[in-house]
Backbone as ProteinMPNN parsed JSONL, in Angstrom:
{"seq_chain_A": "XXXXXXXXXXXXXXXXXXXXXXXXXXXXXXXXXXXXXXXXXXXXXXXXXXXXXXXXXXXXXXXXXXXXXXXXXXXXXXXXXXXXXXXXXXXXXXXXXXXXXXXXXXXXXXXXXXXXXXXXXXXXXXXXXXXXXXXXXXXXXXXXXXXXXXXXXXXXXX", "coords_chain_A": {"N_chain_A": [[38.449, 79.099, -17.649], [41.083, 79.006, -20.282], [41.081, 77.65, -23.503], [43.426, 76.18, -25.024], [43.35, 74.442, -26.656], [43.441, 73.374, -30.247], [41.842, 72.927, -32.314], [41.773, 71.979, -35.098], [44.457, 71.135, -36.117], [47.231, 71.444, -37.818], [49.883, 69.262, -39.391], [52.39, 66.575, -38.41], [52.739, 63.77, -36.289], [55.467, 62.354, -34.094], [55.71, 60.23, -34.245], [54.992, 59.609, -36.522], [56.165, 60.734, -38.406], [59.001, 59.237, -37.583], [58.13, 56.644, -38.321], [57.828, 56.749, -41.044], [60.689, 57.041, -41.343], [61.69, 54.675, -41.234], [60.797, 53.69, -42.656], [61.495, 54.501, -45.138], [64.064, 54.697, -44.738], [65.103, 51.724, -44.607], [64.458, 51.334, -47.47], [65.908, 52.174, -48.6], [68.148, 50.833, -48.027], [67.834, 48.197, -49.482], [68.167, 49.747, -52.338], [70.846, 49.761, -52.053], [71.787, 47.357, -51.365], [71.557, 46.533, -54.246], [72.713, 48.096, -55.592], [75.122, 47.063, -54.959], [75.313, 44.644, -55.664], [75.128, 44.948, -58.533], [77.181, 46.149, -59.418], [79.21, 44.107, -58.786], [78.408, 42.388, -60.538], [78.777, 43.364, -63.017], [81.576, 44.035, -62.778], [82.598, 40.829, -62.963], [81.765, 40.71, -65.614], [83.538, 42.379, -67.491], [85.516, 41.545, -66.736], [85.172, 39.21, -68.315], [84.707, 39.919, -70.519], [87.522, 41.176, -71.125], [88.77, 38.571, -71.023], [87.659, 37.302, -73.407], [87.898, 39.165, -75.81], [91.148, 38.555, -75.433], [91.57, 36.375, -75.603], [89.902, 36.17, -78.612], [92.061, 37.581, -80.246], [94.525, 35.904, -79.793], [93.491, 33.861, -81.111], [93.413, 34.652, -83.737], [95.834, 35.146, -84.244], [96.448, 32.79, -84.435], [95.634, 31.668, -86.674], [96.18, 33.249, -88.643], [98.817, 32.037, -89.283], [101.052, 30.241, -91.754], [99.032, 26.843, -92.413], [100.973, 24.923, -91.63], [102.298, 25.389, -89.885], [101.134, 25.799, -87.136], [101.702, 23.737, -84.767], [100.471, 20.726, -82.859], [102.216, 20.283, -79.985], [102.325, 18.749, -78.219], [101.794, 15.738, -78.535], [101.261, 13.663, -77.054], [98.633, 14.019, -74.902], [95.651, 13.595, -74.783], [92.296, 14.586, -74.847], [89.185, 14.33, -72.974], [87.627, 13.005, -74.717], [89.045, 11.978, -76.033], [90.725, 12.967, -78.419], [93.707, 13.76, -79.495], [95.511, 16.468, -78.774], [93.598, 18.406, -77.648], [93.554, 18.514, -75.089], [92.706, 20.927, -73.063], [93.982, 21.606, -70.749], [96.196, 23.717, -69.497], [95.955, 26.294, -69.058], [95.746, 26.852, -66.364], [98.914, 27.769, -64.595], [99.985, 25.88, -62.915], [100.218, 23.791, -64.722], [101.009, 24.531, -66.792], [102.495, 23.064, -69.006], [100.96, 21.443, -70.424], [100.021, 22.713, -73.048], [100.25, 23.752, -75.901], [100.5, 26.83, -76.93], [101.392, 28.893, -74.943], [101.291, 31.743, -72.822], [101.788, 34.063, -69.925], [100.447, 37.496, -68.932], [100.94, 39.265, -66.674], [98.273, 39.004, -64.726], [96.745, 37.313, -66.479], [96.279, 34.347, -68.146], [97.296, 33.228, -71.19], [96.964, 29.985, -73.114], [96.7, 27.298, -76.049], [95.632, 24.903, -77.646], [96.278, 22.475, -79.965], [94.659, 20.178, -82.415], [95.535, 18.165, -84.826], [94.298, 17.554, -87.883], [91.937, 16.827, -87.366], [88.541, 17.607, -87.111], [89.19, 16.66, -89.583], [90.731, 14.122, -91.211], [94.56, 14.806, -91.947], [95.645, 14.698, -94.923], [97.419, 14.627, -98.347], [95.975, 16.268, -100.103], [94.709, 18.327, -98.44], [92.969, 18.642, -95.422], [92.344, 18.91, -91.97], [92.65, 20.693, -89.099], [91.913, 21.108, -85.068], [91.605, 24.01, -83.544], [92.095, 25.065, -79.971], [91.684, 27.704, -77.794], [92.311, 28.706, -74.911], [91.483, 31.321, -72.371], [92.325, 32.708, -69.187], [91.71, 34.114, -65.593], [93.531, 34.809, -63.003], [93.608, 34.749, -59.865], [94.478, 37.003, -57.175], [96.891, 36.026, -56.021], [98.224, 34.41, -57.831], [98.082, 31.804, -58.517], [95.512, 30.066, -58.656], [92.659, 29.782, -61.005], [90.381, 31.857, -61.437], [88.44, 32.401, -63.269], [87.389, 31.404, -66.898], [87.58, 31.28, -70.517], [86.91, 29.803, -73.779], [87.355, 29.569, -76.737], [86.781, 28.12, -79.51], [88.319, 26.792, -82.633], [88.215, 25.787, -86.301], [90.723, 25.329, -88.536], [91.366, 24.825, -91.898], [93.818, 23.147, -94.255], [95.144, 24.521, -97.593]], "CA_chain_A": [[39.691, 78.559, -18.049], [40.807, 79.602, -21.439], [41.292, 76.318, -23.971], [44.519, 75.908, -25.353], [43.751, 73.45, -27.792], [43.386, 73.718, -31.478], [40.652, 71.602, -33.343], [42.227, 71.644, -36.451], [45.832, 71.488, -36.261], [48.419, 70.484, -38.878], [51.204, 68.829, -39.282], [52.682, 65.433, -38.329], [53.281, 63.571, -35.133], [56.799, 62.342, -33.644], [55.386, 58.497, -34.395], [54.56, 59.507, -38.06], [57.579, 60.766, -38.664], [59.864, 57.714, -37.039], [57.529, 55.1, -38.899], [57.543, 57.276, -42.183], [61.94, 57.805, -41.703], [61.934, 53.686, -41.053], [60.357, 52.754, -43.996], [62.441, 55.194, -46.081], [65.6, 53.485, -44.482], [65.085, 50.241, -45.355], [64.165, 51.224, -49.18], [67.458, 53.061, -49.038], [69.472, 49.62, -47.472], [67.461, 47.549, -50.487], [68.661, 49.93, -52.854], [72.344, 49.924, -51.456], [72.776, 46.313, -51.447], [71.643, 46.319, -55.726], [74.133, 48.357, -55.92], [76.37, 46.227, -54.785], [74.823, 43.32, -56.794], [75.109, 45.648, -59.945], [79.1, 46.292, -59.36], [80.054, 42.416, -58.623], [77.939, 41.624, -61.962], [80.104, 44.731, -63.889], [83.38, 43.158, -62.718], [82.547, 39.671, -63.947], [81.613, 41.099, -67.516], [84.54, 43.364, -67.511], [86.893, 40.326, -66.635], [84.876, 38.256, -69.407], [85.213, 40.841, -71.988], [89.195, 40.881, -71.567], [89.104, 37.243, -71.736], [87.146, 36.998, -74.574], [88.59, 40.298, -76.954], [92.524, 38.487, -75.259], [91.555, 34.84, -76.837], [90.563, 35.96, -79.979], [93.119, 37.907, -80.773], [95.129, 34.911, -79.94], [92.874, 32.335, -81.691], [93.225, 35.452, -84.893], [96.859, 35.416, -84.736], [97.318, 31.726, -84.709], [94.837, 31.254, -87.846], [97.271, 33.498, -89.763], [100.12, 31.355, -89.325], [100.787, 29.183, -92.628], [98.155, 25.819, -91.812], [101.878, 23.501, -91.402], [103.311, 25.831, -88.693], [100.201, 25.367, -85.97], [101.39, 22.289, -84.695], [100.637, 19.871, -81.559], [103.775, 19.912, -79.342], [102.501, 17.641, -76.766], [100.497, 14.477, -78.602], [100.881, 12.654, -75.828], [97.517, 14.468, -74.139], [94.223, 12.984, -75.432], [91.218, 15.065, -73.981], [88.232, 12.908, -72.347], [86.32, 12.687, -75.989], [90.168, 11.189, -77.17], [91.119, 13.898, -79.222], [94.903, 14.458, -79.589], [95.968, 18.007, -78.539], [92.602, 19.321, -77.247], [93.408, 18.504, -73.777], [92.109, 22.033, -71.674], [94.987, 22.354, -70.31], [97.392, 24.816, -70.388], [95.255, 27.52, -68.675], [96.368, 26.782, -65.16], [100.415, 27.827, -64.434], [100.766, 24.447, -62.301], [100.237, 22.715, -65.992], [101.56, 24.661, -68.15], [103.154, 22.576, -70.089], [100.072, 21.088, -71.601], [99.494, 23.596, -74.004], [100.662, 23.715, -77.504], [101.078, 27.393, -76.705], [101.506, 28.996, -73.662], [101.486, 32.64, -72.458], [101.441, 34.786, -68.961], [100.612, 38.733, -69.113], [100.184, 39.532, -65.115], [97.211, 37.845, -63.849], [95.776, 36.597, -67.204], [97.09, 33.148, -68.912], [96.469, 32.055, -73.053], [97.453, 28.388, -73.582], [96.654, 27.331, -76.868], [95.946, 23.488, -78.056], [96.369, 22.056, -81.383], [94.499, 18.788, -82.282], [96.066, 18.567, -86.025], [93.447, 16.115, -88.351], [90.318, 16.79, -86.252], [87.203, 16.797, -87.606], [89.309, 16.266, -91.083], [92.259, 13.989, -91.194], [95.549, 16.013, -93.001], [96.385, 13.928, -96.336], [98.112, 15.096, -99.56], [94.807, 17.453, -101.293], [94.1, 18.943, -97.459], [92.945, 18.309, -94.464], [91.897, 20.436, -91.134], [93.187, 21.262, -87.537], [90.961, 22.073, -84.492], [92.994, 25.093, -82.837], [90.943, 25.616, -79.003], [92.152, 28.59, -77.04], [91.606, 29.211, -73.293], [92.165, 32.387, -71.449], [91.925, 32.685, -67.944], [92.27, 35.107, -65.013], [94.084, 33.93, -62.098], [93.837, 35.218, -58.622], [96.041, 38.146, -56.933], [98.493, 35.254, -55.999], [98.908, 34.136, -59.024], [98.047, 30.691, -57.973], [94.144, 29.663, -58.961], [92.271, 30.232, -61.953], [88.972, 32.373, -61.115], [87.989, 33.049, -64.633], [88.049, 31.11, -67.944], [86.691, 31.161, -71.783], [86.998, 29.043, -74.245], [87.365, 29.505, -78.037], [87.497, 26.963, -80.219], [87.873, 27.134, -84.222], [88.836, 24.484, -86.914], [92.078, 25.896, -89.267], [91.598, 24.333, -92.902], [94.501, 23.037, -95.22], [94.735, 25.48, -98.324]], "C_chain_A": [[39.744, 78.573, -19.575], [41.482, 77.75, -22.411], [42.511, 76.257, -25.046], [44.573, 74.813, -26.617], [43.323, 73.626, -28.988], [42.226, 72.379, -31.816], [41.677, 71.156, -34.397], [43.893, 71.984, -36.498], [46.026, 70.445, -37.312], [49.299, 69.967, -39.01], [51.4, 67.004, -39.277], [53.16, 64.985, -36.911], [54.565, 62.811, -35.341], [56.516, 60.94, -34.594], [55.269, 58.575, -35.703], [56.034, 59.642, -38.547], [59.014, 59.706, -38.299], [59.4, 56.946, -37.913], [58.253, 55.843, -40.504], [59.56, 57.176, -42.47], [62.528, 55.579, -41.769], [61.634, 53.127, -42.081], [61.549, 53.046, -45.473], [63.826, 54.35, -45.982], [65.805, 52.013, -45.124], [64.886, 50.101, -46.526], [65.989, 51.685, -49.499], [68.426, 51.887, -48.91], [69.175, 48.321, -48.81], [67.888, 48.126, -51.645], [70.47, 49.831, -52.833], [72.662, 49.02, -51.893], [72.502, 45.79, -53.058], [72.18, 46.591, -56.027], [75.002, 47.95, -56.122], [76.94, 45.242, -55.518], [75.422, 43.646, -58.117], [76.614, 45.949, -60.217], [79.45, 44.826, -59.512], [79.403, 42.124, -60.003], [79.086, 42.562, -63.112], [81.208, 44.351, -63.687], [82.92, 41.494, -63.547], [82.245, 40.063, -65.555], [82.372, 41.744, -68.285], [85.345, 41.906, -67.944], [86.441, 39.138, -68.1], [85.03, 38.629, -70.432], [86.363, 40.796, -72.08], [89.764, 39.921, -72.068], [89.192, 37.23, -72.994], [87.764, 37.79, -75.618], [90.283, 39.342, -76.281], [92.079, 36.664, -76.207], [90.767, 35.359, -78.426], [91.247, 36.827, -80.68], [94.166, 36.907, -80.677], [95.165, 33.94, -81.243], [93.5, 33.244, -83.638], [94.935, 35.311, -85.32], [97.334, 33.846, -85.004], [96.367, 31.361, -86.114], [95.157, 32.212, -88.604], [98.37, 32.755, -90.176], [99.567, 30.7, -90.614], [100.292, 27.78, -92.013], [99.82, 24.821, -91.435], [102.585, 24.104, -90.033], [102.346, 26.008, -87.033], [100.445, 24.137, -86.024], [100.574, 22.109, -83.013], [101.46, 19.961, -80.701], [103.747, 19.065, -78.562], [101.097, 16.765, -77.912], [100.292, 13.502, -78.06], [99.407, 12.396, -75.082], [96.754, 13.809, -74.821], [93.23, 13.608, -74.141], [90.325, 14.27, -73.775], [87.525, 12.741, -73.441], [87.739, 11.602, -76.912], [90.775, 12.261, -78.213], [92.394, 14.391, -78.949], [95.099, 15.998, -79.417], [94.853, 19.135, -77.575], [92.596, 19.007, -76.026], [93.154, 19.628, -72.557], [92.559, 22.031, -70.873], [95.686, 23.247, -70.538], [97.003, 26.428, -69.228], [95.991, 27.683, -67.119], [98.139, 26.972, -65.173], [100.928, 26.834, -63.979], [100.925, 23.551, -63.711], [100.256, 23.095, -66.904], [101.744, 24.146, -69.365], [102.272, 21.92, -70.591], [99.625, 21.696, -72.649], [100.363, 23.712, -75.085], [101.484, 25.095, -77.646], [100.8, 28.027, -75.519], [101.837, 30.725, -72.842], [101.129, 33.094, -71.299], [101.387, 36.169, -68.597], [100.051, 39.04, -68.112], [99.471, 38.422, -64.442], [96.246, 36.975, -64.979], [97.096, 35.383, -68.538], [96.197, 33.193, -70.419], [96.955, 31.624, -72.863], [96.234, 28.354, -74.723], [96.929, 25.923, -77.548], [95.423, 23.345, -79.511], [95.975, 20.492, -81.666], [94.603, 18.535, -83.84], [95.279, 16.888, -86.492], [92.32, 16.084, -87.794], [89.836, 17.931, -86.741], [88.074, 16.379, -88.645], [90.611, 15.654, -91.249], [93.135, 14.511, -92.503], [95.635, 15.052, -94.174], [96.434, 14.792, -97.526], [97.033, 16.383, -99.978], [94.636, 18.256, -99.792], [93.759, 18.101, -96.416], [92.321, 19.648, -93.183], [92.017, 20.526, -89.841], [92.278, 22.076, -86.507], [92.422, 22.698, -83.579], [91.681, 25.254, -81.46], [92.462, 26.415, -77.612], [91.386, 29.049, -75.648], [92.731, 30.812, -72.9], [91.775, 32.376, -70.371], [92.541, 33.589, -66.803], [92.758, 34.167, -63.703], [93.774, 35.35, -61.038], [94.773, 36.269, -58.152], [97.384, 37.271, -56.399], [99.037, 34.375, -56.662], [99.106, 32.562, -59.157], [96.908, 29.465, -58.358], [93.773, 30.188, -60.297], [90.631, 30.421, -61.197], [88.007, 32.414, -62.304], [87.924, 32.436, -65.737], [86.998, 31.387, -69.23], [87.656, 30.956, -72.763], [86.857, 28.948, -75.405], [87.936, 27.91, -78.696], [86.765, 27.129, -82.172], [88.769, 26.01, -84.888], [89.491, 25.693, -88.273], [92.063, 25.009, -90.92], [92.556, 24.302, -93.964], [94.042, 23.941, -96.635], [94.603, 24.588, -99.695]], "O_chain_A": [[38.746, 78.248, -20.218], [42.202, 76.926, -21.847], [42.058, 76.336, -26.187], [45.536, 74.473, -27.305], [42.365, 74.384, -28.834], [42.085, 71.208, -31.465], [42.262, 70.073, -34.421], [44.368, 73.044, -36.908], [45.519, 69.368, -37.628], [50.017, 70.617, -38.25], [50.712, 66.263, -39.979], [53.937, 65.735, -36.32], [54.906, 62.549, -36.495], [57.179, 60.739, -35.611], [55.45, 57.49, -36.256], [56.807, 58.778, -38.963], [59.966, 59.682, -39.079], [60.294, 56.351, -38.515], [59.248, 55.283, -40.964], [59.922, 57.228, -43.646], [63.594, 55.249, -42.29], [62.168, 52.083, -42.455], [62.101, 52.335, -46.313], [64.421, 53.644, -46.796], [66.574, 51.518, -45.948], [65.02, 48.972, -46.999], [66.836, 51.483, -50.368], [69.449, 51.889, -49.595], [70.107, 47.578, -49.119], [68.158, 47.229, -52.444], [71.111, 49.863, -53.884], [73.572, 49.039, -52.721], [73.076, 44.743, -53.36], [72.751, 45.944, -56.905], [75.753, 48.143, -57.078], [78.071, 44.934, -55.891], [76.098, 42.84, -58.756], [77.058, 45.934, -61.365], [80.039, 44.489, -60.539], [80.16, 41.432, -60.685], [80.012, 42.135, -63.8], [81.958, 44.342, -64.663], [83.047, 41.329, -64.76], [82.709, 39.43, -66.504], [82.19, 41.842, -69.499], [85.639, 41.413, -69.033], [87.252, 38.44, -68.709], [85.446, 37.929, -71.355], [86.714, 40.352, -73.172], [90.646, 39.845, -72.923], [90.204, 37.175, -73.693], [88.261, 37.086, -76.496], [91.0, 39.663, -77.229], [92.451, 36.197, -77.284], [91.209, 34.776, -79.417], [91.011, 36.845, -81.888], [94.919, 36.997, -81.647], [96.037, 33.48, -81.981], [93.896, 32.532, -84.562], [95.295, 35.356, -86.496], [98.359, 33.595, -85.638], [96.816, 30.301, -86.55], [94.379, 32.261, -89.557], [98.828, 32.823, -91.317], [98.374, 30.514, -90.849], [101.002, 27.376, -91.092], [99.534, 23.797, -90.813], [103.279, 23.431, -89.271], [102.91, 26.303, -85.979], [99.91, 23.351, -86.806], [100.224, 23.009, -82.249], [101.346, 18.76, -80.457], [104.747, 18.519, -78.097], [99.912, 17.082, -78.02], [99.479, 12.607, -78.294], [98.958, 11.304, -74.734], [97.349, 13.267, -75.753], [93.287, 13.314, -72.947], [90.478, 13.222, -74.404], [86.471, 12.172, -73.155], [87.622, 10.857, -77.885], [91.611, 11.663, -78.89], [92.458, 15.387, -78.229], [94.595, 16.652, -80.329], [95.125, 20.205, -77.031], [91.475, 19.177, -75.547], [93.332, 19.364, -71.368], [91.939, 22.398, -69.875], [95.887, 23.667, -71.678], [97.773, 27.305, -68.838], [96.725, 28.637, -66.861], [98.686, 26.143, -65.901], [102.084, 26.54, -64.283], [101.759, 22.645, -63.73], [99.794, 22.565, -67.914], [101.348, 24.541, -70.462], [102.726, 21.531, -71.666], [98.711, 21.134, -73.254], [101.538, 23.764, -74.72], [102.61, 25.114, -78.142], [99.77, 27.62, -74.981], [102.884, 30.704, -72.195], [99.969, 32.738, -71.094], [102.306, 36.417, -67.816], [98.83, 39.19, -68.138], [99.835, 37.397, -63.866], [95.324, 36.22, -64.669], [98.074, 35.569, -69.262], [94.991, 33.193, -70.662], [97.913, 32.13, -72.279], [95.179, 28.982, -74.628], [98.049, 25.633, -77.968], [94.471, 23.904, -80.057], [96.73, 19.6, -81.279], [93.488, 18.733, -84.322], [95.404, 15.762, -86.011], [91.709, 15.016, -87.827], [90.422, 19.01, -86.831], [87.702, 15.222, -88.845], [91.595, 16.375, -91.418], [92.725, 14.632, -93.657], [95.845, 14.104, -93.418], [95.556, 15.634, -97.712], [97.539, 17.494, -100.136], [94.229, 19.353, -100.175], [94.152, 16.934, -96.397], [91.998, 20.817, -93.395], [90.89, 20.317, -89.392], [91.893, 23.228, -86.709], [93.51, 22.269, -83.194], [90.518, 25.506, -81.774], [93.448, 26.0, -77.002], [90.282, 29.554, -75.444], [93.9, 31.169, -73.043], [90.613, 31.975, -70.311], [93.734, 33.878, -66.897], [92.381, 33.013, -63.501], [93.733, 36.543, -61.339], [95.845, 36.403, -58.742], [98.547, 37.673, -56.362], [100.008, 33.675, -56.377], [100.061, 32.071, -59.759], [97.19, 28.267, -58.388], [94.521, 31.037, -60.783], [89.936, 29.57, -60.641], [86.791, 32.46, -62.119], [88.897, 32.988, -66.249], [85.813, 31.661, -69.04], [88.764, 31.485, -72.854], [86.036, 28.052, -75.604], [88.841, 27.095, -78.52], [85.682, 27.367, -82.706], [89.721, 25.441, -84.356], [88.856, 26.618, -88.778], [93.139, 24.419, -91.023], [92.449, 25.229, -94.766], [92.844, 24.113, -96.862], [94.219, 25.115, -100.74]]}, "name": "protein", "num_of_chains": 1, "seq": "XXXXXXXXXXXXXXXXXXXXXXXXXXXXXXXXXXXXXXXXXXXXXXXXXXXXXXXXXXXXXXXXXXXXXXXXXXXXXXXXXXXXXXXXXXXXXXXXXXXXXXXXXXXXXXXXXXXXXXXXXXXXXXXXXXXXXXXXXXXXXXXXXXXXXXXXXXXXXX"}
């Protein structure tokens, strides 16, 4: 009877190959879902960069104005430290109207508070105005705020 079998064969069995295509898979489903990780982190830094470059161009255009024409409009507000005008509102569309100033371009809000005399109260030789600017992204229904940042700069009498 003649022997059919090889001593020395090469190759790979069925089982090597399955274990060897299982391991591969699962490196491939661990890379996949960093991926994923690595996109959702790239949108938040995206959306924070617009903020951030859309408030201070805000904060830049209101610290041109002559120092008497940044006012307060609402000194009713007092933020939780007491501070006239700096109430962190404004950002949200339901409360608009807390903000000194107040803009909506799509899905992203500036409001814009004026706490006029803070750190330096105004009198005759000078004085100094904290100006704090929020931007914030709102939701696709235009309803929530998902997003915010928060400039804040003090405006000195000339």
């Amino acid at each position: 009877m003649p022997n059919n079998y090889k001593e020395n064969q090469a190759g790979f069995s069925l089982i090597e190959v399955l274990i060897a295509i299982t391991i591969f898979a699962i490196g491939i489903l661990g890379v996949a879902a960093m991926q994923t990780m690595a996109t959702g982190g790239n949108t938040v830094a995206m959306t924070t960069t617009v903020l951030t470059t859309l408030a201070a161009q805000q904060m830049e255009e209101l610290m041109a104005l002559p120092f008497d024409q940044v006012v307060d409009t609402n000194q009713t507000t007092p933020n939780d430290t007491g501070e006239l005008g700096l109430n962190n509102t404004g950002a949200d569309p339901a409360v608009a109207g807390g903000a000194d100033y107040w803009v909506q371009r799509g899905d992203i809000v500036l409001a814009a508070n004026v706490a006029p005399g803070v750190p330096i109260p105004i009198v005759a030789g000078g004085g100094a105005s904290t100006i704090r600017v929020i931007a914030s992204k709102l939701n696709a229904n235009l309803d929530k705020v998902i997003r915010t940042v928060t400039l804040t700069s003090i405006n000195s009498a000339p």
